[in-house]
Every structure is written in structure tokens, then in C-alpha cells.
C-alpha positions in Angstrom: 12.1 13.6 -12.8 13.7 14.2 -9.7 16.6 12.6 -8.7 17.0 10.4 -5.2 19.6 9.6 -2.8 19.9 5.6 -2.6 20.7 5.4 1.0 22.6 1.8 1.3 21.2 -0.9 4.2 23.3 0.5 7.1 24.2 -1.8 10.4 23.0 -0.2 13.6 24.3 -3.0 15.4 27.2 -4.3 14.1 28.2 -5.9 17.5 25.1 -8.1 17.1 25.7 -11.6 15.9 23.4 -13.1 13.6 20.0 -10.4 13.4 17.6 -11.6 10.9 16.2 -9.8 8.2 13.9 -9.4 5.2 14.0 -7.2 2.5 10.6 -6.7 0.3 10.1 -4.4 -3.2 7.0 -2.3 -2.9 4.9 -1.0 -6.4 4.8 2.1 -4.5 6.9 5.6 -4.6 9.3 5.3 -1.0 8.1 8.3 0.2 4.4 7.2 0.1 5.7 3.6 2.1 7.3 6.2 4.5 3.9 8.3 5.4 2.7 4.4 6.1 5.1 3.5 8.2 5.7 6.6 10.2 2.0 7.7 10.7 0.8 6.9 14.7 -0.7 3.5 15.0 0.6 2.3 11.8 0.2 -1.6 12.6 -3.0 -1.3 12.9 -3.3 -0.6 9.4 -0.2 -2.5 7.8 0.6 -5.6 10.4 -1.2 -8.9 9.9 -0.6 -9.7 13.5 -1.5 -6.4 15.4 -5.0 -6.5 17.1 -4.4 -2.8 18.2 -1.8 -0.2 18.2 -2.2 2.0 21.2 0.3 5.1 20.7 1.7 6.7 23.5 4.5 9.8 22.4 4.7 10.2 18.5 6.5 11.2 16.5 10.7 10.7 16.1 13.2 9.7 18.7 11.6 9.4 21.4 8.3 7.7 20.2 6.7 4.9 22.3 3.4 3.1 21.2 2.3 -0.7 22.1 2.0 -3.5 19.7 -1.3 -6.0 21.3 -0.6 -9.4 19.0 -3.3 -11.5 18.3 -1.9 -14.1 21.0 -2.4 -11.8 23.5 0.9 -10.7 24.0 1.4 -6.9 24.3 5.1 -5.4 23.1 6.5 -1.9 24.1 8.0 -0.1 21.5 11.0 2.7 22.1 12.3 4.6 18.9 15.3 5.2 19.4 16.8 7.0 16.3 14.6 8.6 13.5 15.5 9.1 10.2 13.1 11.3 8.5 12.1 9.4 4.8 14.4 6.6 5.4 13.6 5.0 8.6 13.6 4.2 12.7 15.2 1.8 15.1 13.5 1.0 18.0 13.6 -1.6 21.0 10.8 -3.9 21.2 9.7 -6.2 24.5 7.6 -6.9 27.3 7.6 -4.0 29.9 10.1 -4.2 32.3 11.6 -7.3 30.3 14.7 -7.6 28.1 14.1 -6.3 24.2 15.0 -6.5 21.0 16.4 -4.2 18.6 14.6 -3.6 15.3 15.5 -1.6 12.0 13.0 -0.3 9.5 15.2 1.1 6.3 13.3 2.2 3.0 15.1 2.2 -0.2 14.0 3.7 -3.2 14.6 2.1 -6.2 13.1 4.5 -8.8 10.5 7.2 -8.6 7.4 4.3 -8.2 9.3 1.4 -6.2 10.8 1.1 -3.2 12.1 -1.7 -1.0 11.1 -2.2 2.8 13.8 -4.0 5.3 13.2 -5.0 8.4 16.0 -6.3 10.9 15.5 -7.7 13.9 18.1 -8.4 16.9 16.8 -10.7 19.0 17.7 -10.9 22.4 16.9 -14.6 22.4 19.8 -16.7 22.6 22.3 -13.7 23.0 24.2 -15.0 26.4 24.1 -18.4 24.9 27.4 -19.3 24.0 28.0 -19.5 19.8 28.9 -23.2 19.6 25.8 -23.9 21.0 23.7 -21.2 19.9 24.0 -21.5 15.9 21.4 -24.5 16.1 18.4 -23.2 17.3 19.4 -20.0 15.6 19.5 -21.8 12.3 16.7 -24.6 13.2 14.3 -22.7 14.8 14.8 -18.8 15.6 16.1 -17.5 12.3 13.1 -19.5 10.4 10.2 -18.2 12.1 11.5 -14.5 12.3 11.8 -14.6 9.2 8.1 -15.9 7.9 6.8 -13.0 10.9 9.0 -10.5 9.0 7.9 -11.6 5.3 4.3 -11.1 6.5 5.0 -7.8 8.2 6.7 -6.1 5.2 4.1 -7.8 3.1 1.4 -6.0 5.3 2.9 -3.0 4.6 2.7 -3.5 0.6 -1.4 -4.4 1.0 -1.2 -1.2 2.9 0.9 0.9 0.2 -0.5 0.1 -2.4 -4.2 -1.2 -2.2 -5.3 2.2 0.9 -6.7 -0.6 2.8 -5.5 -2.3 6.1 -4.3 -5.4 6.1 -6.6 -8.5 6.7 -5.3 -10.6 10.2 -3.2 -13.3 9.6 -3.2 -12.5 5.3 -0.5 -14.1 5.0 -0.5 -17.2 7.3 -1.1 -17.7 10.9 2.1 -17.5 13.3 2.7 -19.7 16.3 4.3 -16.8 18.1 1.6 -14.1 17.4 -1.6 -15.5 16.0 -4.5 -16.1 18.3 -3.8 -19.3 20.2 
């Protein structure tokens, strides 16, 4: 049996107030979660909400693909650190408009399980001031992130473990990203 590092949840951003995040265990080794997530045009394959995944540099720091939602919207991605077996952060928005910073961490928790985190900073809200900002945060923002996330790493379980991609919206449509 070999033995693993447990890398703990690290805070790329810990100037950011109030990211949202979801954590989900995998039945499947981290390393095998890692060639899912870090293979070119991934979300096509483990993303409920992807219609395509158009890939334009890959892979590492550096990295830039496209994420074309079901609603029509279309997302750049820029990876921004790498971390081979572990992980990638990466800015996510509209071209030429403000983005988001986003975390993927793996964790292994023995040789056959794993858990998948996802944080996302949203720019939303961010020059809002805080005495104002905690209740759409709480009310609105923080919910639905969340329910996109818990599909998302979800995806990326039916991916790990079944070989298969994802159906669309498996999990639940989403008012942001669904087809309208």
C-alpha cells in the first residue's frame, strides 16, 4: 500500500470575503478524479451544464479553454496556478468582463476515495459594501452557487466512477445555466 500526502484545503484568496464552496467524496482513487479533471475539455465529459468545451492552450498555468452553458452563455477560463495531482485555480468570466476566481482541490482520503472541492469567488457583490451585501449573499448568491457547485462535483463523480459523461442537467436544471 502506498502511502499519500493529505494535502489540507488551502486559501488562495484569503483577502476574499465570503467565496462559496462545496466539498464532495468520490468512490474513486484521487489520482483517477485528477486525470478527469485535468484532461482538455473535461466539462464536456463531467459538467451537467456544459454544452461544449472548446479548448484553446492546455495544459498547466497558462491553460485557457471556454465553458458554452446550456443558457447560451459562454465563460473564458484562465488557469492561473497548477498543481500537478492536487489541483488548479483559474479566473472564470465573460471576455473582456470582470471574473471570478475558482479553486479545484482534490483530497485523498484513502487509496479508493477521494474528495472534490470546488470554491468559487464571485465577483458579484464585491464593491458592495458588507452591511448591505451579507443579504443577497446569504438569500440569494450563496444558495444557488452552491446547488451549481453540488451538481458540478457531482458530474465529476458520474464521470469518475461510472466512464460515462454526465447526462445535462442530471442533477436539476439551474436558472443561471440551464437552457432558458
Amino acid at each position: 500500500m502506498r502511502e499519500r500526502v493529505t494535502p489540507q484545503w488551502d486559501d488562495p484568496r484569503p483577502d476574499f470575503r465570503w467565496p462559496v464552496s462545496v466539498a464532495h467524496p468520490i468512490a474513486a482513487p484521487a489520482d483517477e478524479v485528477w486525470s478527469a479533471i485535468s484532461q482538455p475539455g473535461n466539462l464536456e465529459y463531467g459538467h451537467p451544464f456544459c454544452a461544449k468545451n472548446p479548448v484553446q492552450v492546455w495544459p498547466g498555468e497558462g491553460s485557457r479553454d471556454e465553458v458554452h452553458y446550456l443558457s447560451g452563455w459562454i465563460f473564458e477560463r484562465r488557469f492561473c496556478r497548477w498543481i500537478d495531482g492536487v489541483g488548479y485555480d483559474l479566473e472564470i468570466g465573460r471576455r473582456g468582463g470582470r471574473s471570478s476566481f475558482v479553486a479545484w482541490r482534490l483530497r485523498p482520503v484513502d487509496d479508493h476515495n477521494c474528495m472534490l472541492r470546488i470554491a468559487v469567488y464571485p465577483h458579484a457583490l464585491q464593491n458592495i459594501p458588507v452591511a448591505i451585501r451579507w443579504l443577497p449573499h446569504l438569500l440569494r448568491l450563496g444558495p444557488t452557487l452552491r446547488r451549481y457547485l453540488s451538481s458540478v462535483t457531482r458530474g465529476f463523480e458520474w464521470y469518475a466512477t461510472r466512464g460515462e459523461a454526465v447526462p445535462r442537467n442530471q442533477f436539476g436544471s439551474h436558472p443561471w445555466f440551464s437552457a432558458l
